[in-house]
C-alpha positions in Angstrom: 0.0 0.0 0.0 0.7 3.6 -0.5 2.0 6.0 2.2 1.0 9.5 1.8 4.0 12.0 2.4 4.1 13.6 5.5 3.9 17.2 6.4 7.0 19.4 6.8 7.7 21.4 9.9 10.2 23.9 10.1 13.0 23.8 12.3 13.0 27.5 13.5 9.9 29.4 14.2 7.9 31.7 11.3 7.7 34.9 13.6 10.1 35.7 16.3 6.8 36.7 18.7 5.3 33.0 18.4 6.2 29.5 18.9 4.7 27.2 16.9 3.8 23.7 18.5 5.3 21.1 16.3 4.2 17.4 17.0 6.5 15.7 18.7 8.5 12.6 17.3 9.4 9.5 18.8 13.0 8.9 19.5 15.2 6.8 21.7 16.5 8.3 25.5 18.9 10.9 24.9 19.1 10.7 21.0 20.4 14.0 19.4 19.2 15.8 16.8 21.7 14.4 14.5 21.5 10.7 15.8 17.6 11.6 14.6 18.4 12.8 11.5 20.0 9.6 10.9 17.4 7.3 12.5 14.9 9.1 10.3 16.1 8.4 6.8 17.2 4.8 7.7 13.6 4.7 9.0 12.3 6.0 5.5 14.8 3.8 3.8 13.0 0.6 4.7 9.6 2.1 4.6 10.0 2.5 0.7 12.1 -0.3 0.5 9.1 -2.6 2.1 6.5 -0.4 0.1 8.4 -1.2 -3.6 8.6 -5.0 -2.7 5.0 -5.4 -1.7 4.4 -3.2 -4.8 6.5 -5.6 -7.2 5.0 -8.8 -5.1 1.3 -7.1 -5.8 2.2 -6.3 -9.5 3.7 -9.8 -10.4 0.7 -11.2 -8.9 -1.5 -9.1 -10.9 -3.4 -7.8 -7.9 -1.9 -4.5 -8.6 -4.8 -2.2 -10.7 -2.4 0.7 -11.4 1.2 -0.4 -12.5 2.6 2.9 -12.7 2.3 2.5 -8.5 5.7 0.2 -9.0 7.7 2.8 -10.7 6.9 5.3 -8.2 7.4 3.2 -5.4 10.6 2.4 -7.3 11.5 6.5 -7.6 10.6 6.9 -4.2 12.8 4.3 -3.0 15.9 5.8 -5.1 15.7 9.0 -4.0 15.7 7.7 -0.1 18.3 5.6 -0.2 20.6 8.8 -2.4 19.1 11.1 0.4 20.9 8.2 3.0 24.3 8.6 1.3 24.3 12.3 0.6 23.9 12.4 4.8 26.2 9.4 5.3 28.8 11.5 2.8 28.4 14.6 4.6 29.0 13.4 8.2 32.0 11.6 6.7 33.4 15.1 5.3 32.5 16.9 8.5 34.0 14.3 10.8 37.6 14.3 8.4 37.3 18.3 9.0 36.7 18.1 12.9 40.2 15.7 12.7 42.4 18.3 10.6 41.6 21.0 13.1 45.1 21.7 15.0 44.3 22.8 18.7 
């Protein structure tokens, strides 16, 4: 089945005078923000991953009305797991930048 996306929230709030309520996610005891960052696009990783095969298990089966719902599961998947690397990439560069810094 399908996921609808979710809704983005920003990070800061719109006006300095009010503080938006954002909803609060789950996330282990004492996890940063970055350890969530993380945990949240592994987490998307296999949600997409799971979606495309139950969309290629449905579509081989031919209990899938709509076939274009495999390619976009397909795209969708794709562009989290290049979203994971981009992040994995970027840690990798900051963390080889915190190590050059001479105290």
């Amino acid at each position: 089945m399908l996921t609808p996306m979710e809704k983005l929230t920003p990070l800061t709030p719109l006006s300095p005078g009010k503080e938006t309520k954002t909803p609060e996610t789950p996330s282990l005891k004492g996890e940063s923000a970055f350890g969530a960052v993380f945990r949240s696009a592994i987490d998307s990783v296999k949600e997409t991953d799971a979606e495309f095969k139950e969309s290629q298990y449905l579509l081989a089966t031919g209990q899938l009305d709509n076939p274009a719902a495999t390619m976009i599961a397909a795209s969708k998947n794709v562009a989290a797991v290049n979203l994971l690397i981009q992040l994995r990439n970027k840690a990798q560069d900051a963390f080889s930048e915190l190590t050059r810094i001479n105290l």
